[in-house]
N, C-alpha and C positions, 0 to 999 in steps of 0.2 A: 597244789602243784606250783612248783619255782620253775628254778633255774638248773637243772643239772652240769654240775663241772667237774670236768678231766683234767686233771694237773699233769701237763706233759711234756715239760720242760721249763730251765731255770726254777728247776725248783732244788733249793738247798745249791745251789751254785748259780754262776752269773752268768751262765752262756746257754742258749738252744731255748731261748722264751718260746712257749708254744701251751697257748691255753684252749681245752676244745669244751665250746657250750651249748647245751640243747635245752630249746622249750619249743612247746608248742609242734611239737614233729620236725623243726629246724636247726641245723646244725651250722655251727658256724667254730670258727680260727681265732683267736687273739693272737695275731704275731705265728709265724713259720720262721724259728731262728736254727740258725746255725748250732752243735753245739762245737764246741772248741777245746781241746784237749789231747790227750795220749792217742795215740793213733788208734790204737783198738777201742779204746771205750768211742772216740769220735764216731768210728766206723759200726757202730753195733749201736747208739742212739741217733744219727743220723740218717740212717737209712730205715729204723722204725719211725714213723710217726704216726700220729693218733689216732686216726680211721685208716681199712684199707684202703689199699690202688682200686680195686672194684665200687669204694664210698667215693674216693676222690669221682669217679668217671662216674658218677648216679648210676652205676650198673644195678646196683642193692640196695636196701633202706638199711640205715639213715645211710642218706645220702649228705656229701657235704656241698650245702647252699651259698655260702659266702668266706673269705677273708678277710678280717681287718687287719691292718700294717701299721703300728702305731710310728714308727721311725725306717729310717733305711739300713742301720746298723748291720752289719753282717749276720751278729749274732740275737737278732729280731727278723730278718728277713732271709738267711743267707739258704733255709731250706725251701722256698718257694719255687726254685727248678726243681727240685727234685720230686715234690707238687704235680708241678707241671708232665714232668718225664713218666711219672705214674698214673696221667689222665685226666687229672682237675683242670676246666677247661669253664669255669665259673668267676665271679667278678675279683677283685682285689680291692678293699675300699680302703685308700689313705688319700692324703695330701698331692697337688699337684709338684710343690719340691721335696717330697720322699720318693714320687714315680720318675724323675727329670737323677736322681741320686742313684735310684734304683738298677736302670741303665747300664753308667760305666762299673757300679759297684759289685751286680751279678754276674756282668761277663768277667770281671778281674777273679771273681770268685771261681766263675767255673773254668777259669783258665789257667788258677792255682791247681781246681780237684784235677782237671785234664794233665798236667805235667805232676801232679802227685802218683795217679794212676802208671804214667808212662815210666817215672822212675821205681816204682814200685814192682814191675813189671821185667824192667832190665833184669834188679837184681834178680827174678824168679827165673827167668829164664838164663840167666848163670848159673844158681842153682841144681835146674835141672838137670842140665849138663850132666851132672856128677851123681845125682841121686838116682835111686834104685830102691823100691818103685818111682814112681814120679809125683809131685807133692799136690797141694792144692793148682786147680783152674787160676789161670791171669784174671784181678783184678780189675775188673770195667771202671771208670770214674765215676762217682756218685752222681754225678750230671755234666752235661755238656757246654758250651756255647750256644747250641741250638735250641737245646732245654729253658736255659735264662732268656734268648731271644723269645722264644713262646708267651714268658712268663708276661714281659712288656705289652701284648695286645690286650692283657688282659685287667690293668689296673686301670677305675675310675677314679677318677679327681671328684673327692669332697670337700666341701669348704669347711672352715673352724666356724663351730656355735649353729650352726642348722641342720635339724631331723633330715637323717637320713633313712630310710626305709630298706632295708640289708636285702637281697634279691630272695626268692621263696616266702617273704614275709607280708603280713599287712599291717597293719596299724592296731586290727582287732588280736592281731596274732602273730609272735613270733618277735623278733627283734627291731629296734629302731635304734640309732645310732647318733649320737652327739659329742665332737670332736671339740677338742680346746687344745691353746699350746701349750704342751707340754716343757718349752724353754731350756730342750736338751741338746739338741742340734737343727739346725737349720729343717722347718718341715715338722718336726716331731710334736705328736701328740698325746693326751691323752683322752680313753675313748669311754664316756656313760651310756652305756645299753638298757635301755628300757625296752623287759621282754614280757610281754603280755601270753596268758595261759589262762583260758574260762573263765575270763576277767577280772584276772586277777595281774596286777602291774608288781614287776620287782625292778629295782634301781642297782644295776653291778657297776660300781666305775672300777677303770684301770687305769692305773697310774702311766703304766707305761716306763719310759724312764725319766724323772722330776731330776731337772735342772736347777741353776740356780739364779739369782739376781745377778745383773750386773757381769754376766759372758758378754765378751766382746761378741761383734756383728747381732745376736742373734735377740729375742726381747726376752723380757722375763718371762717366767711361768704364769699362766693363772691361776687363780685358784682354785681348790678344787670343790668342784658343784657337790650339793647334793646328793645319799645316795644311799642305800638299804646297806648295798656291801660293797666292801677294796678290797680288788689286788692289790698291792702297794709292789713296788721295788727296796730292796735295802741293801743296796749293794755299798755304802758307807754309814751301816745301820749302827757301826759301835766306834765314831769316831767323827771329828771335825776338823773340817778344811781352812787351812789359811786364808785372812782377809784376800778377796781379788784384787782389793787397789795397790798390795803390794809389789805386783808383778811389774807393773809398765818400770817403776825405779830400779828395779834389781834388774831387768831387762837392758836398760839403759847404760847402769854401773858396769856391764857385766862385757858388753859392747867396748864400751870404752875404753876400758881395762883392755881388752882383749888387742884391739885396734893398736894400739899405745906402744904395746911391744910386739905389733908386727904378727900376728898370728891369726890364723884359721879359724872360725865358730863351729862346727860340726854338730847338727841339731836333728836328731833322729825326731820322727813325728810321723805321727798319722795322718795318712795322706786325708780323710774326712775330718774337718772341723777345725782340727789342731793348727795344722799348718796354713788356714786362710786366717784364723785368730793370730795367729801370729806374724802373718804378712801385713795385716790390717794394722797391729799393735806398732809393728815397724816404722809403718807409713807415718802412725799418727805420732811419731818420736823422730820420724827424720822431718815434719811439717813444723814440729815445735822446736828444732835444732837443738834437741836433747842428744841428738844423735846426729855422726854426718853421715852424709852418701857414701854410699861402701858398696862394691860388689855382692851381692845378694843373687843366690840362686836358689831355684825349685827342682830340686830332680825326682821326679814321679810325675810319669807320664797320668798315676791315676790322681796326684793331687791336681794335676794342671786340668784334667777333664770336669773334676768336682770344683774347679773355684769357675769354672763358664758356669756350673749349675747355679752357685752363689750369687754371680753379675745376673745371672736373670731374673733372679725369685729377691728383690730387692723387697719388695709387700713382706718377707718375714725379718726386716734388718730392722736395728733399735735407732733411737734416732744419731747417737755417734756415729756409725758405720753411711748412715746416711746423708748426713753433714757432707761425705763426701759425694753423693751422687748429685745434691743440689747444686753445688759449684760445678758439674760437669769433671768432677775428677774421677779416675778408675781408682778406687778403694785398691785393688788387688793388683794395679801396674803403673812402675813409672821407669824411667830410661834406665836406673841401677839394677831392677829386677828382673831377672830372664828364668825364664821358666822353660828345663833341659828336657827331650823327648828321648835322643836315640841313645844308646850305651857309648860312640862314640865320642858325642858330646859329652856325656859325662864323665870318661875319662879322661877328656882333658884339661879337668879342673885339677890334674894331681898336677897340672905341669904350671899351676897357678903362683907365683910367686908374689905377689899382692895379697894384703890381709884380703879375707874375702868370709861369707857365712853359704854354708851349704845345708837347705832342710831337706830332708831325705826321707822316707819310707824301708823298714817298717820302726815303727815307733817303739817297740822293744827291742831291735837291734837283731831281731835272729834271720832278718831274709833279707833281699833284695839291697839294693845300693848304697843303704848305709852301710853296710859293711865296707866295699870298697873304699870308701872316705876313711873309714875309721881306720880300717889296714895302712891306709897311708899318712896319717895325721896322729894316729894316739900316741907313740912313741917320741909326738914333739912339745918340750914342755912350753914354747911358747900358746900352744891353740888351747884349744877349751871347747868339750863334750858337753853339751847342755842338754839334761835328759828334763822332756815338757811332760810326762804323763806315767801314768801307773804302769809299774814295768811287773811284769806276773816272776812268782819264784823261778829260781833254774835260769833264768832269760839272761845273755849276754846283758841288758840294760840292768838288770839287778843286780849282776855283779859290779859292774862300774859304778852302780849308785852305793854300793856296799861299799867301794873302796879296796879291793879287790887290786893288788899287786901286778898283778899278770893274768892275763887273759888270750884264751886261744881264737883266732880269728880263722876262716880255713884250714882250720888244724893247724896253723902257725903260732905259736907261742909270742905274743908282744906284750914287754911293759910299758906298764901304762902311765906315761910320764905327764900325758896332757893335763891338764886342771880339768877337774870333773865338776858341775854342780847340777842342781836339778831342782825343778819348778811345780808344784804340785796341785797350786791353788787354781789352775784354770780345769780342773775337771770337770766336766758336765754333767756329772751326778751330783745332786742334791747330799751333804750329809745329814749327820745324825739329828741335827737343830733343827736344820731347814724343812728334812720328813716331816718331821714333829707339827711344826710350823703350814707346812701346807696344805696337810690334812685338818688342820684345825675347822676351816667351817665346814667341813663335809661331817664331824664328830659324829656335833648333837643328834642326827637322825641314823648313822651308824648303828649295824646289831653286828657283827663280824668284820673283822678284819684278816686278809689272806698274806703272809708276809710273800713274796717270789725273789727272783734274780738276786742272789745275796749268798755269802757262805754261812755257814748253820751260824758260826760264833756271831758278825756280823749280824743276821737275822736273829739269834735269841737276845742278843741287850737290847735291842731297838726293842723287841717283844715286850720288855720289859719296862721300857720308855713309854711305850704305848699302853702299857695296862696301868701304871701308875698315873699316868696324866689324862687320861680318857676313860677309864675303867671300861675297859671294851675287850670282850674277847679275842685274842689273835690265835691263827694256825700256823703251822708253818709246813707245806702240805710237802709230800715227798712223791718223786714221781710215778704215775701209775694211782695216784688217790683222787677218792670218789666224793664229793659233798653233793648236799640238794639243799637249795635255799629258798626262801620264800616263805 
């Protein structure tokens, strides 16, 4: 007897990680993710996950005994109210800065599903008006506010590199738990489970999601330990990332350029990760007066909540980012930088007549405040759109990275006169090399490899990467699939 594993999300796509494992009578989570998509497939994977409401609340066997949280990602965490709202009332083991992340990033989450629900709702009840019979019941929101507040009591802080013992477990039986950084975002790890069964020891590591060398603020990856079997991630399984040292130059040029003739930066960004990497990059280009002092704003209320998470959890910064906390400098604030809260404040940057950079949420361009920037700056060809991060098909940002003529913003039709560029090499996924490369000393004692979070094409070249360079078996499980290992 092994390890029994339920492949139950990110599998064959990159969103809704959720891997469920039993040994020894013990059931436990890899990851409660969001998943992310079309409204209906979202709503018909999101609200199944992988045990009952009756397993979550131990009403039944198997019951589930524990969570592990390898990051705070929306789409590795973002289903954990919903968890909660169905009766799991059992531990959450991650990082002390994945639970400090976890916080502002659930309740933004459940306060996206809350106003999804309510506008969803409108329209039904306009609807109904008119129809005869009358259609489906108003849609409840997959979780609340109150839901993600639950979920907070319930996370313990584990350190990187020391046996954890998973609750329902001992030592002679069931799971133990060994966390390393995984070097993908601030906190993120990956997690080796050593699960014991009539003494018999199997080694599962999960990759988690594998970062890369050389991200701003945060350290590199470790390597990966020893281990029977990988989950892996391949979510840049059939492709490779631009040098990182190239960003801070083109950063700088682009700045310059822009200043020079009097215009507006406009930087859509994710409010996790992107936009404190790029606050920080700033800093360290206005300290080396590669760059001058410029009006710089933050408008997202959730990026300004997630860089106080940042200033606190310094113990995961690399020693650049550090450089500034030993001089007593604030990495993330100096007199040019103001970080916007209310929607008033933010719209009075349209009345800004001074070159100026505004980073904004969301990072694909389809919601919140970057659109207002954009509605009033794209049509001038002095500013310049700097898209930082993978924009999904369909997304307002992929068409301006496409180069896209006209674009509807509010149902308004503008062209698009701004200079567009875009930045690609700070992603914080590991590609196609660096996979390769990470997994190497974990190989030699490898019998299977699980590809997850990746699209099939992405997951089958890497498939193929991996079986010529390691001659190792790989799957590439689809959701709802059954292995036993051991």
């Amino acid at each position: 007897m092994g390890i029994r594993l339920h492949f139950w999300g990110a599998d064959q796509t990159v969103t809704g990680s959720s891997h469920h494992l039993e040994c020894a009578g013990q059931n436990i989570l890899l990851d409660c993710g969001l998943f992310q998509g079309r409204r209906q497939d979202a709503e018909e994977i999101n609200s199944h996950l992988a045990l009952t409401p009756e397993q979550f609340a131990g009403k039944v066997a198997p019951s589930l005994n524990a969570v592990v949280l390898s990051h705070a990602h929306i789409d590795h965490s973002g289903d954990l109210p919903l968890l909660a709202k169905q009766g799991y009332r059992g531990p959450i083991y991650t990082t002390p800065s994945t639970i400090d992340l976890c916080g502002p990033m659930l309740k933004d989450s459940a306060h996206i599903q809350e106003s999804d629900a309510l506008f969803v709702n409108k329209r039904h009840s306009r609807r109904q008006a008119i129809r005869v019979p009358p259609g489906p019941a108003p849609m409840p929101p997959l979780y609340t506010q109150d839901d993600a507040a639950q979920v907070n009591t319930q996370f313990l802080p584990v350190k990187l590199h020391e046996p954890q013992v998973l609750a329902g477990s001992t030592k002679d039986a069931g799971f133990t738990m060994i966390s390393s950084n995984a070097g993908h975002m601030l906190g993120s790890t990956c997690v080796l489970l050593n699960a014991v069964e009539n003494g018999q020891t199997v080694r599962l590591l999960f990759s988690g999601d594998v970062g890369r060398k050389d991200l701003p603020i945060i350290k590199d990856p470790d390597p990966a330990p020893a281990a029977d079997y990988l989950i892996m991630e391949s979510t840049y399984g059939d492709r490779l990332h631009q040098p990182i040292a190239e960003v801070k130059p083109k950063v700088a040029a682009l700045v310059n350029k822009v200043l020079g003739r009097g215009g507006h930066i406009i930087v859509p960004a994710f409010a996790v990760e992107r936009t404190q990497q790029l606050v920080l990059m700033l800093h360290e280009l206005i300290q080396a007066k590669q760059i001058p002092e410029f009006p710089i704003f933050v408008d997202s209320p959730l990026a300004s909540a997630v860089t106080e998470v940042f200033k606190k959890h310094t113990e995961d910064w690399d020693a650049d980012a550090c450089a500034f906390y030993t001089k007593g400098i604030d990495a993330f604030g100096w007199n040019r930088l103001r970080y916007i809260q209310t929607p008033q404040e933010s719209k009075t940057l349209n009345d800004l007549k001074v070159p100026f950079m505004v980073m904004s949420a969301s990072g694909m361009c389809e919601a919140g405040r970057i659109l207002h920037h954009l509605k009033n700056g794209i049509e001038d060809p002095r500013n310049l759109v700097l898209i930082t991060g993978f924009q999904a098909p369909n997304t307002l940002g992929s068409k301006l990275v496409a180069g896209d003529a006209e674009v509807n913003i509010f149902g308004e039709p503008l062209r698009v006169r701004a200079e567009v560029e875009s930045i690609d090499a700070l992603s914080g996924h590991a590609d196609q090399q660096e996979l390769l490369d990470w997994m190497a000393p974990a190989a030699p004692t490898l019998k299977k490899v699980f590809l997850v979070h990746g699209e099939l094409s992405a997951m089958t070249v890497l498939k193929g990467k991996i079986e010529e360079r390691y001659k190792l078996e790989v799957v590439m499980p689809k959701r709802g699939d059954r292995f036993e290992v051991g």
